[in-house]
N, C-alpha and C positions, 0 to 999 in steps of 0.2 A: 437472444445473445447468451442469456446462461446455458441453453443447450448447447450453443456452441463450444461454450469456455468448457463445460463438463465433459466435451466429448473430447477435448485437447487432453483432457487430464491421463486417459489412455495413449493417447500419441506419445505424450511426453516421457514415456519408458522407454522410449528409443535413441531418444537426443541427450545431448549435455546442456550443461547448465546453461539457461540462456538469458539472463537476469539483465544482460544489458540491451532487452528491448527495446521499442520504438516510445514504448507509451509506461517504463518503467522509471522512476525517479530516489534515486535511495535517501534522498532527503526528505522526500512525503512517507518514509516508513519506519518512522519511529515518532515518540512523542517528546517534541523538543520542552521540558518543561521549566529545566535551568535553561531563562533566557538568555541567551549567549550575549546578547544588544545593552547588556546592562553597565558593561565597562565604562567609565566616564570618559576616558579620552575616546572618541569618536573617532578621530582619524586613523582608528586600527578597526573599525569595523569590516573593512574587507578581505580581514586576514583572520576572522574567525572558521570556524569548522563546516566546510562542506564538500562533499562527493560531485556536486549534481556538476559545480562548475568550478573553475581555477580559484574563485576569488568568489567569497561570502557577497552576498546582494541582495537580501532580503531586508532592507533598508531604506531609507529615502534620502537620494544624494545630497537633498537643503541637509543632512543631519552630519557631513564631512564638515567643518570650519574651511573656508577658503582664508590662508594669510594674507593673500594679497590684497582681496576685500575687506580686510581689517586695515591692512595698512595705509588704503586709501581712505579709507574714514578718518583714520587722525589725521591724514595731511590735510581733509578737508573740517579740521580741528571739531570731528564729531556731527557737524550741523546733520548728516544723514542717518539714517539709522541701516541694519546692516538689507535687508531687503532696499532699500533705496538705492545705496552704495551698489551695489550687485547691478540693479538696474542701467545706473549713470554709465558705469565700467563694462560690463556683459554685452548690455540688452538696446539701450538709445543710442538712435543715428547718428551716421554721421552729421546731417543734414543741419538736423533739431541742436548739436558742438555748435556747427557753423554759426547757424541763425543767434543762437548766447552770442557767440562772438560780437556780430554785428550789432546785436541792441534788443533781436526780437527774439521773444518769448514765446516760443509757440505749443510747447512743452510743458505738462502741470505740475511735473517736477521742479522746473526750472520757473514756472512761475511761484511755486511756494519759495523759492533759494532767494527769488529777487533779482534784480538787475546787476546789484552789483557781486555777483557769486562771482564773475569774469575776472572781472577787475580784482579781487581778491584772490582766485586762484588763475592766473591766466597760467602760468608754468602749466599747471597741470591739465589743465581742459585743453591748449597745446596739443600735451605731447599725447592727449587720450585721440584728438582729430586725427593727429600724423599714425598711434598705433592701428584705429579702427580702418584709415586707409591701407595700413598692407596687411593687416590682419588675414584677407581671404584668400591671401596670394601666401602667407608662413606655412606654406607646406614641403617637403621635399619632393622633388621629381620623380612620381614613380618610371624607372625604366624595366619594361616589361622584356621576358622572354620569352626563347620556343617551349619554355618549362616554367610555364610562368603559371600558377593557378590562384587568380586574383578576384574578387566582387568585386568590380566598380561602377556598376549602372548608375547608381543613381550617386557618385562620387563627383567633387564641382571638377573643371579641367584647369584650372588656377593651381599654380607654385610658384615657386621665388622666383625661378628662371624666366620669368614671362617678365620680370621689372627689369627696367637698366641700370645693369647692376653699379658702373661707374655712378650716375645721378643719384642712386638710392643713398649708397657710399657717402656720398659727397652730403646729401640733405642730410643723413643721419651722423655727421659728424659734425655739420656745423651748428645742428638743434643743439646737440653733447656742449658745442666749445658755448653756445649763447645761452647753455641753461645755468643759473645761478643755485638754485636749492640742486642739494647733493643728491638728494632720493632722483629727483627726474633725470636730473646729470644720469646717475647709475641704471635709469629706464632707456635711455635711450642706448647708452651700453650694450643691455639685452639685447635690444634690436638689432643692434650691431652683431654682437654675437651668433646672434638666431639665425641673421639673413645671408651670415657667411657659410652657418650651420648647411642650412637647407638649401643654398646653392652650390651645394661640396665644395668650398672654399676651405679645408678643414684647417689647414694653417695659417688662414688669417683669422677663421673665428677664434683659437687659441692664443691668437696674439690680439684681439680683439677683447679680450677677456683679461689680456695681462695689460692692455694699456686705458681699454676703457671701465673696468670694472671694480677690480682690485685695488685700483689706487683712492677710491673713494671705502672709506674704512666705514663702512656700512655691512652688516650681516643678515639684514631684512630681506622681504620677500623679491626683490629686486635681483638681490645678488644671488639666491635659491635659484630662481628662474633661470639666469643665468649661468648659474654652476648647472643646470641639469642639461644647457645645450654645450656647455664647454666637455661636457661629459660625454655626449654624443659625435660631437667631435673629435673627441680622440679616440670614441671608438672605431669614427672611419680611418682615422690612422693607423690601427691597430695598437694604438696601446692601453692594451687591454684593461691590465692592473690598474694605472692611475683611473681610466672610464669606471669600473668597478667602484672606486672608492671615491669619484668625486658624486656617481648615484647615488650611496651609499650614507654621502654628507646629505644629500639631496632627500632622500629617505627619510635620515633620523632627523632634519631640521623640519620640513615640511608637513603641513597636515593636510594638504589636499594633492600633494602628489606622493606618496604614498607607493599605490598601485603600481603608478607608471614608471617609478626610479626602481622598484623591485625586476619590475617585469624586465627593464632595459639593464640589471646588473647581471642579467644571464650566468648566477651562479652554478653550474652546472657540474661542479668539481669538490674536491676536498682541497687543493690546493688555492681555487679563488676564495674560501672561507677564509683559509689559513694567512694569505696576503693582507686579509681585511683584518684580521686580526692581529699580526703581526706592524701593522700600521696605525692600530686604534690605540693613541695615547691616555686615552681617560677610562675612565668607571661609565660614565656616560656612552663611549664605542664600543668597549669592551662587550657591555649588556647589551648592547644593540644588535652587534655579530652574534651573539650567543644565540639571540632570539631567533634571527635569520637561518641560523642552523639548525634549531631546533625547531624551525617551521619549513623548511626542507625536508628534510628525515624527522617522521611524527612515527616512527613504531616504539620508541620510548623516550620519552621527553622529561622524564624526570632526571634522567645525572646531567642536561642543560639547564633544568628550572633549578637545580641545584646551586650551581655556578653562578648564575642569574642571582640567584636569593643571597651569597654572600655578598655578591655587589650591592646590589638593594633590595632590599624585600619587601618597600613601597614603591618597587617600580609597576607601570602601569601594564608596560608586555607582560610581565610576568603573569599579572592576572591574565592577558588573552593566552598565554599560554596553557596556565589549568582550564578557562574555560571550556579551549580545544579539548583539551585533555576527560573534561565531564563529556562532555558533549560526545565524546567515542564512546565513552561508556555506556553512553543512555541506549545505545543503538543496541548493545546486547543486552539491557534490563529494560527497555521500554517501546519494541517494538509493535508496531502497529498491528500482527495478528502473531499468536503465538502459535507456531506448526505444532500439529498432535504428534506425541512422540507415541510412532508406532513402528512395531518389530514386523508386523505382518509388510511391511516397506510399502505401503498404502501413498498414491501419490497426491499430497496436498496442491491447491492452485492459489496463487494469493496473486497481486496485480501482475505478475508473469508467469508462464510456465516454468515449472522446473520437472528436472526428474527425478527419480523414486530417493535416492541417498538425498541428493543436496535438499528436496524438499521437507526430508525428516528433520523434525523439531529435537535436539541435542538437549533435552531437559529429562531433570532425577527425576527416578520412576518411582509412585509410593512405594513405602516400603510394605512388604506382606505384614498382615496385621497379626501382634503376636495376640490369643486370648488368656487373660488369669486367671488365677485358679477359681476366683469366685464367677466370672466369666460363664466358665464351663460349668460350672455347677448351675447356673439358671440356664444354660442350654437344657443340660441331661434331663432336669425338671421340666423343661418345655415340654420337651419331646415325647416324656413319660405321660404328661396329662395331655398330649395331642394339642398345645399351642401353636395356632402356625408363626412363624420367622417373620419376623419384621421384611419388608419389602425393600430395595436396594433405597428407595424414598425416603421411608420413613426410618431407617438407621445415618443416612443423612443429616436429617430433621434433630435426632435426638442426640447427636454430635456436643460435646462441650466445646466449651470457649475456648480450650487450651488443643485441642483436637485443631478445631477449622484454625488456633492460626499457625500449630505444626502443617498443618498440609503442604507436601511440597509442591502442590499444582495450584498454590496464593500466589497469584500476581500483584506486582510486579518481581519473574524471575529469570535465572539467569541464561539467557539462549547466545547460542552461537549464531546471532544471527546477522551480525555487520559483516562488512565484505570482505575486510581484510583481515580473519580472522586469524588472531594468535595465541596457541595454547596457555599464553601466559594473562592474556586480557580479566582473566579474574582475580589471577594475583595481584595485577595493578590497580583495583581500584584497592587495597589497602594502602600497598605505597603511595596512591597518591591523598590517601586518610591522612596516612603520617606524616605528608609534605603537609599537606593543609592547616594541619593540625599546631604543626610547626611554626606555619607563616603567622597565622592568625593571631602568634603570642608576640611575633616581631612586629607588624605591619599595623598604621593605624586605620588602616580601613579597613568598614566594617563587612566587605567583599568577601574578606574569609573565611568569616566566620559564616556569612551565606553559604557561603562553597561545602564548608566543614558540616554543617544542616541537611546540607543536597545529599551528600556524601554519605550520612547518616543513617539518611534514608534510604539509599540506594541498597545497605545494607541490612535494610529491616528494624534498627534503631529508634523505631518512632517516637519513643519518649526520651529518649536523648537527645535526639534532633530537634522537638519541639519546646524541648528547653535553654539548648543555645538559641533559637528563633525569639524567645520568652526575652532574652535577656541584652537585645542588640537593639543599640539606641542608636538610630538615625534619621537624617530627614531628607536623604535622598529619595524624590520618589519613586522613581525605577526599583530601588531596595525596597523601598515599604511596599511595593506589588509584589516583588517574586516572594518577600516574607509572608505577605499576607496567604495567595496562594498557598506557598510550602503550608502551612500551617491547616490549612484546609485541606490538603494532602495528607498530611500524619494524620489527622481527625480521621479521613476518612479511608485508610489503607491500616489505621491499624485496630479500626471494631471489630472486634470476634465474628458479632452474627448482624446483620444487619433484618432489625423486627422492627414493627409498626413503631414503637416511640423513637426510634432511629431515624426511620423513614420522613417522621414529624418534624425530626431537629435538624434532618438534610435541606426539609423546604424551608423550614424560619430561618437558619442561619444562612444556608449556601445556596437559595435559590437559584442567583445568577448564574450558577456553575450548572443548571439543568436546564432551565427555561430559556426555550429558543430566543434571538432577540430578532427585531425587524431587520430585515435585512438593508445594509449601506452602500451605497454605490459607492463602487473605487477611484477616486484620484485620478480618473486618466491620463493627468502629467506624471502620476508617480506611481502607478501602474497598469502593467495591461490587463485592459477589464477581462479580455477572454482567456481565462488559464486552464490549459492545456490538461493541468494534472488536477486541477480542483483546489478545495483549499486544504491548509496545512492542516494536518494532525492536531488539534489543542487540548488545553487543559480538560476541556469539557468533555470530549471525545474520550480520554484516558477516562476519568470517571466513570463514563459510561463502559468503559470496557471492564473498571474493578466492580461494579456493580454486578455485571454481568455474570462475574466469578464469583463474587461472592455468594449471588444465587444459586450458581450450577452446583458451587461447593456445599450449600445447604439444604440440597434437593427441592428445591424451586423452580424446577426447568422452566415451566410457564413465562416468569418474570423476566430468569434471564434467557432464554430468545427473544423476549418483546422488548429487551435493551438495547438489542443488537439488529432487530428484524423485525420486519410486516408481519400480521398477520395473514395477507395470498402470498408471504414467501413459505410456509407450510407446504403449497403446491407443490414445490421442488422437491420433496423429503416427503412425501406424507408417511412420518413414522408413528404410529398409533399412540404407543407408548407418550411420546413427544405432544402431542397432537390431545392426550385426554390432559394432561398439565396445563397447556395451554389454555383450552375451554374451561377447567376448572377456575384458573385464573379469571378468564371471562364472567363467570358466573358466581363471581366471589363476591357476596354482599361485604358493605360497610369499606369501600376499598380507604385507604387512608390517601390525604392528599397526594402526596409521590404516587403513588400506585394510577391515582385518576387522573393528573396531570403531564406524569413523566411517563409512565410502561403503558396506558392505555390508550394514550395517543397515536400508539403504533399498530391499534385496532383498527386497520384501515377497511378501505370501503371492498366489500366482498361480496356482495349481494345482501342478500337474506346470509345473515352470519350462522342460525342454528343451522339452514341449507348443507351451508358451506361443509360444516364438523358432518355432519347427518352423510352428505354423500363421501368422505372421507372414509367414517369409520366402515359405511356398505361397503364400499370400494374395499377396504380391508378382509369384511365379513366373507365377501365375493372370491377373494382369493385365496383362502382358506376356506372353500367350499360350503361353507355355512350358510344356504340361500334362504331359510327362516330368519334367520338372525341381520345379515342384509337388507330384507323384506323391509323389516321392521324400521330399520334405518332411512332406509328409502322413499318408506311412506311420508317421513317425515321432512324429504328433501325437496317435492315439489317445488318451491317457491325457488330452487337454482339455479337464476341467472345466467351460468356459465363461469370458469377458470375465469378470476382476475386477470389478462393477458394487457396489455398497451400497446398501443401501435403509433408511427409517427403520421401526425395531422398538418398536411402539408398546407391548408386554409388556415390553421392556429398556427404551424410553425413549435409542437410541440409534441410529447406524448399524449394522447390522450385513454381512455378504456377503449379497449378492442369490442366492437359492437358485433356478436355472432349471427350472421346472415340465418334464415328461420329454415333452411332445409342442411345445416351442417351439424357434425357433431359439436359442441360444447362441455362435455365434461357428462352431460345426464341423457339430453336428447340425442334423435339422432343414430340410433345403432341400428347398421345394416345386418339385414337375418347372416349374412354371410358367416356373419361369428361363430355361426352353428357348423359353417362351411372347413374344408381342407383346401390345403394348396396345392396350387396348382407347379408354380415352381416359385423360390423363395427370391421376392424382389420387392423389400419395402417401398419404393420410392414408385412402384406403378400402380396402377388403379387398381380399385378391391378387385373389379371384373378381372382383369388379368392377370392378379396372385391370387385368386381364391375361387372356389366352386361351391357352387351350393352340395347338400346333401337330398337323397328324398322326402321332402315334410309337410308330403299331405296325407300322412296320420298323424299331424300333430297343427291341427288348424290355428292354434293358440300362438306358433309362432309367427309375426307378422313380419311383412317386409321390413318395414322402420320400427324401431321401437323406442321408448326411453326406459330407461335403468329398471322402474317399477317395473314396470312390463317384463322387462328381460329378465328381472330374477321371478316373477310370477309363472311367466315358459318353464325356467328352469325346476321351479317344485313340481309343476305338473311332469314334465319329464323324470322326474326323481321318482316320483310315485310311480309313472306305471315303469319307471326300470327295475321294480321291486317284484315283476313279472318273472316269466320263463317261460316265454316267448319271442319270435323273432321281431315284435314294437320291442317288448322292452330291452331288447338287445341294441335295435336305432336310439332307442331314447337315453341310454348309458352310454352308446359311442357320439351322439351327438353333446352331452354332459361333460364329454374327456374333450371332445373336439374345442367347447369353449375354453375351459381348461387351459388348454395346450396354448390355441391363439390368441389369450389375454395374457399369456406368460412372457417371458421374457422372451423369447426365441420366436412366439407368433406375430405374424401379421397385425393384431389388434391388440399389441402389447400395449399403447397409448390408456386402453380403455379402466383399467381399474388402478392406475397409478396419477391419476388427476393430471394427464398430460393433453395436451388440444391434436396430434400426431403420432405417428411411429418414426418420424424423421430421429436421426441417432443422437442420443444425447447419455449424459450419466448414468441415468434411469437403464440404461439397455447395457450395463457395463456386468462382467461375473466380480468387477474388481469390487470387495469393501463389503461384500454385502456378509458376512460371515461376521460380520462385529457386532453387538447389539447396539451399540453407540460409540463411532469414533471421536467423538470429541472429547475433549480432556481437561479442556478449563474454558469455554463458555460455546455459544452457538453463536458466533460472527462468524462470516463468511458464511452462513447455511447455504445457500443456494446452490456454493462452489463444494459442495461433499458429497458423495454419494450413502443416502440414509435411509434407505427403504425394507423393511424385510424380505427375503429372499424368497422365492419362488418355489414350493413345493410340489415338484414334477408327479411323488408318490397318487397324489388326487386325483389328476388326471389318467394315471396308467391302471388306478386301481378303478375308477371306471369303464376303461377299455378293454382290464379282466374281465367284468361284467360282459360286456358286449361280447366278448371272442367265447366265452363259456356258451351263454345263450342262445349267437347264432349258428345256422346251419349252413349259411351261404359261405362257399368259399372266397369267393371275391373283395362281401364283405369282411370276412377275415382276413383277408392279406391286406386290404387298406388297414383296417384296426391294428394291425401288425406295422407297419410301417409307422403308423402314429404312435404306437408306443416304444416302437424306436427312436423315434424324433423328441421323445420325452426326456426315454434315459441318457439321451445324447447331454440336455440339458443337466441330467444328475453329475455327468463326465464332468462337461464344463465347472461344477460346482465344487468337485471331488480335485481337479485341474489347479483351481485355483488356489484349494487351501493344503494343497502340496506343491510349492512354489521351486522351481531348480536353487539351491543354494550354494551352487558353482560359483567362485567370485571369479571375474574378468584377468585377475592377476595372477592367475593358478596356473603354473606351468605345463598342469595336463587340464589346461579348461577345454580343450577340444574333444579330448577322450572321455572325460566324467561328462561334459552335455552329451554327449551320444549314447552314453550309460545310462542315462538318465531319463533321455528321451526313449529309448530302447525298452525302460522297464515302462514308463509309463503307455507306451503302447501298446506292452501285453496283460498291462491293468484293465487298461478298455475293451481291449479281443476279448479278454476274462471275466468282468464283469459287469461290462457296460454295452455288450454285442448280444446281450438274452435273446431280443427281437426280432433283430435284424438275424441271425441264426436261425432262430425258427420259421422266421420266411423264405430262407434261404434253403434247408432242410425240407418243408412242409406245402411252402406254396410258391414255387419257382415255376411252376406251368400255367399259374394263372392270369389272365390278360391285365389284373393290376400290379402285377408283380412287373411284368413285359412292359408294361406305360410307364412304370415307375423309375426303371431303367433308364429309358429314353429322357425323363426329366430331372431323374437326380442323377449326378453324376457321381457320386461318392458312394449310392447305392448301386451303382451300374460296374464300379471298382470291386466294391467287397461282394459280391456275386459273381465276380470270376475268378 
């Protein structure tokens, strides 16, 4: 899968932005850490901050207040509690009503109430049998059209129009005139209402509403329910305004509908606002409407939280609306991977493709470091007594306190990286400082002073913010968590350097914030176990990303990749550099608890681990033609298992390790002599026989059909020595030297083999893009696997052994093959030359059609000029000879530049 994702990351220079993919979520990409859930009034919980859907849901519906289930509790003067209530009203039968009626108890509810619950409330247990009877039928009629695009499968075929509507009429008026308590009086009203509603009756529900609702001078949950179907009723009348503003009443009375009066006020105007507020006679409407428009249009909600706050500035929207308000913020200060900001337009992959611009990461670049004069004065000293320079590491390392926490690449920082991005989204979080800041001296809750903490810190603040957190007394407990948190936040975003007695007081104090916990099964009533996106971003997670940073910023590389990644995710990257941090990490006596409990845990299972490093750094030695140095590596890799790979186990129904069949390669075993071989014609994807040819080597018995690694660099010295000859062996013995060379390079056939890959199938590893950086990462190694981090291929190795061989021999045949292979080399040097001369044509250039053809123009007579040496000379030198003639016929591009 990650060769796949890394081979998209070249695709994706050709496309636009594509962020609204299948499997992309912009709510799993940041780290929500002001809990948005912490508001007290609950029945605004669906109108907190989210992208992913219309309406906030990352809650548990028990956590909305139903009034209605309140209300029938007191009429049943308390005796239930509210899950009981819910039960009797919601959830029990008809049947189980009946059976109370009659005498029998069948019911363990109803047997704890006792016999006489009937006879004490008979009104109501009534009119609960008469609503649970038409309850399945109070739906309206859908009538479908030839344009109709509707899900109903699994929808009941019951609506009102299926009852007789005279009989219904008639029962539900006469329940009305025989109920004596007002509340049930006013319930059967509703029904009345409802069932003119839903059988488009729309001018008797509104008159049903005026004769059986309103004259009972009750404003409880009855009359809510009510007003929300007298409102739907006029919306089939079309009038509009009064529908607007009886939802609107429906809205701000209501705490479990909510949602539904929003969704049905279809405010979709400046003038339906303006009605509703033109119509709001109190401080109470006025703030209501304010909120509703300012949760419509959310590109700056401060001059309505303004408004809002002279009305009240202990109103409860007000807080959902800073929350919304944090919560945009967080997205550009605390998203889930921060993009490398790179000039070289390098294209990052995070949970979707993007392309080259929109994947740049929009963060300050250090600034060039100035030196002082004492500075330079211990250079010129160095220099003079031959001291070498500190290593880019170890002037990391010896960084002060006040250095790492100027760094402008200390996360958490500021990226353009929410969707709706506005050049102004940085100014706002001041303004919204100064609201907060504001509220918190008016308001007696202690919400703001949270918020004005959050706020703080989002600014870097840390001992400001940890001291309004110091000084806020409450006992709410949703506050005493997000305080707590916060607090363990500034602790651990604002330490300089993060060293062992650090590391000591991260496990005593903050353990839970590292250490994995058992994992809990989910609630299958209150969610779905299988989530699509995985789980949310948390606190924990964030941690582990500033830890991360704080390593890479202290030249720690080791640590922080092992915060963010495996140890077999090295595979993907094997960057030397990268790769000796890591082992040294590995091999660090005395680790401190953090270090053995939290980064070493991520020492996963690799085989033989010294293996693991031993065939890496050969593999490096290998490619920079050092096959002493290799050797040595090699010997020590025997015990190599093979590449960490996983495959799916369709008897476990899981991942499990990829088990290497005993005659395939694996990473060490396994290498066909072919390697020695040329091709035939260039076609990764068919069998070695068919892209590859052997060479002649039986003067060289030592190379065997199959070999593994040791072997293969052991062939290799023996060929190196005698191409020390001048002779027509050591002429084969240096073109077969370049031959390997060439086909472990990025362009051959057996590129797989010195890059810790199990294939040549295409992936990042085969890219010209990135490789010219010695490290694209910029503030930590998450996402490794999705970068391309390998050093680049030095074509010079191999052509300078194919000088060897074209000096030495005499054959002309074998010089024009040597020729064409070290054409195929410098073609490679093109590609590399190619890339770090990128066109800087922008799209919007009114002569971008004439500057690309200028461009591409010159760079073609770069190539003709100094990248055609070989190809020249075989064209010049050896055009009569039957591998020139073959070669024609198989390459096509040589068969062009030959005529």
């Amino acid at each position: 899968m990650k060769k796949y994702i890394l081979s998209l990351a070249v695709l994706s220079l050709f496309y636009t932005k594509t962020e609204a993919c299948a499997w992309s979520d912009p709510d799993y990409e940041y780290f929500n850490l002001f809990t948005q859930s912490i508001i007290k009034d609950k029945s605004y919980l669906p109108f907190l901050h989210s992208y992913s859907t219309r309406f906030y849901s990352d809650f548990k519906a028990s956590q909305i207040p139903d009034e209605n289930i309140y209300s029938w509790k007191k009429f049943f003067n308390n005796q239930l509690n509210y899950a009981e209530a819910d039960y009797l009203v919601n959830k029990m039968s008809i049947n189980d009503l009946n059976a109370l009626k009659k005498g029998n108890l069948n019911n363990q509810l109803l047997i704890k109430l006792g016999a006489d619950f009937y006879q004490k409330y008979h009104e109501g247990i009534d009119y609960l049998i008469e609503a649970k009877y038409l309850e399945p039928y109070m739906k309206i009629n859908y009538v479908e059209s030839a344009d109709s695009f509707y899900y109903r499968e699994n929808e009941s075929d019951k609506n009102a129009t299926q009852l007789d509507y005279n009989k219904t009429i008639a029962a539900l008026t006469s329940l009305y005139n025989a109920a004596k308590n007002p509340e049930i009086k006013q319930r059967y009203g509703f029904q009345l209402v409802r069932f003119n509603h839903y059988t488009r009756n729309y001018d008797a529900a509104t008159q049903a509403f005026k004769t059986y609702v309103e004259p009972i001078k009750l404003k409880g949950a009855p009359y809510i329910m009510a007003l929300d179907q007298l409102a739907g009723a006029q919306r089939g009348l079309g009038m509009n305004s009064d529908a607007n503003w009886n939802f609107f009443q429906v809205f701000k009375d209501s705490k479990s509908r909510k949602e539904s009066a929003f969704v049905s006020m279809k405010l979709s105007d400046t003038a339906s606002f303006n009605n509703i507020l033109k119509r709001a006679g109190t401080n109470d409407d006025k703030n209501m409407a304010y909120f509703l428009l300012g949760y419509e249009d959310f590109n700056n909600p401060i001059p309505i939280m303004e408004k809002m706050f002279e009305i009240d500035p202990d109103s409860e929207i007000l807080k959902v609306m800073a929350v919304r308000s944090i919560n945009e913020l967080e997205r550009s200060y605390l998203p889930v991977y921060y993009y490398t900001n790179d000039d070289q337009s390098t294209v990052q992959v995070n949970n979707s493709i993007k392309n080259t611009d929109q994947a740049k990461a929009e963060t300050t670049e250090p600034k060039k470091e100035e030196l002082s004069f004492w500075q330079k004065i211990v250079r010129f000293f160095r220099k003079l007594f031959g001291l070498k320079d500190k290593s880019p590491e170890e002037i990391k390392a010896d960084q002060s306190d006040d250095q790492l926490l100027d760094n402008p690449n200390r996360i958490p920082v500021f990226t353009k990286n929410n969707y709706w991005y506005d050049d102004k989204t940085k100014d706002f979080l001041d303004d919204l400082e100064k609201f907060t800041d504001k509220t918190k001296e008016k308001s007696k809750d202690e919400y703001w002073q949270i918020a004005d903490a959050y706020l703080k810190f989002l600014k870097k603040d840390y001992k400001e913010s940890t001291k309004i957190l110091n000084d806020i007394k409450t006992s709410n407990p949703e506050y005493q968590e997000q305080i707590k948190r916060m607090k363990v936040l500034n602790d651990i975003v604002s330490q300089p350097k993060i060293d062992a007695e650090y590391e000591d007081h991260l496990m005593k104090d903050y353990a839970e914030y590292f250490v994995d916990k058992p994992e809990v099964k989910k609630d299958s009533t209150e969610a779905n176990e299988y989530d699509y996106y995985g789980e949310v971003p948390s606190t924990k997670d964030f941690l582990k990303d500033v830890l991360a940073n704080r390593y890479f910023l202290q030249g720690e590389d080791g640590k922080s990749f092992l915060m963010n990644n495996k140890l077999s995710d090295l595979q993907y990257n094997p960057n030397s550099t990268l790769v000796k941090s890591v082992e040294d990490f590995y091999r660090k006596p005395n680790k401190t608890q953090f270090e053995e409990q939290i980064i070493s845990k991520n020492i996963n299972d690799v085989g033989n681990i010294d293996a693991f490093f031993a065939v890496i750094y050969g593999d490096r030695a290998m490619r920079q033609a050092d096959f002493e140095k290799a050797k040595s590596y090699y010997a020590k890799a025997q015990g190599f298992t093979g590449i960490p790979r996983s495959e799916w186990n369709y008897d476990a129904k899981k991942q499990t390790p990829l088990k290497y069949a005993s005659n395939v390669y694996n990473g060490f075993n396994n290498i066909s002599d072919l390697v020695f071989g040329h091709n035939v014609w260039e076609s990764y994807q068919s069998s070695p026989d068919e892209s590859m040819e052997k060479e002649d080597y039986s003067q060289f018995p030592f190379i065997k059909p199959t070999m593994n690694k040791l072997e293969l660099v052991d062939a290799l010295i023996q060929l190196k020595k005698i191409g020390v000859g001048k002779d027509e062996k050591s002429a084969t013995a240096s073109q077969l030297i370049g031959n390997l060379l060439y086909n472990t390079s990025i362009l051959g056939y057996y590129r797989q083999i010195f890059v810790m890959d199990i294939d040549n199938s295409d992936g990042g590893k085969y890219s010209f893009y990135n490789w010219e950086k010695e490290n694209p990462y910029q503030y930590y190694y998450k996402n490794f696997p999705n970068t391309i981090y390998i050093e680049q291929d030095n074509f010079d190795l191999a052509i300078n052994y194919y000088k060897k061989a074209l000096n030495e021999s005499t054959n002309k045949e074998q010089k024009a093959r040597v020729l064409f292979q070290m054409a195929s080399a410098e073609q490679g040097k093109y590609y590399q030359y190619e890339r770090k001369t990128p066109s800087k044509v922008n799209y919007s250039d009114p002569k971008y059609s004439e500057k690309s053809d200028a461009y591409k123009k010159n760079m073609d007579q770069i190539k003709n000029q100094q990248y055609r040496t070989y190809f020249a000379m075989l064209k010049t030198q050896y055009a009569n000879t039957e591998t020139a003639r073959s070669l024609m016929g198989s390459c096509s591009y040589f068969d062009y530049f030959m005529k």
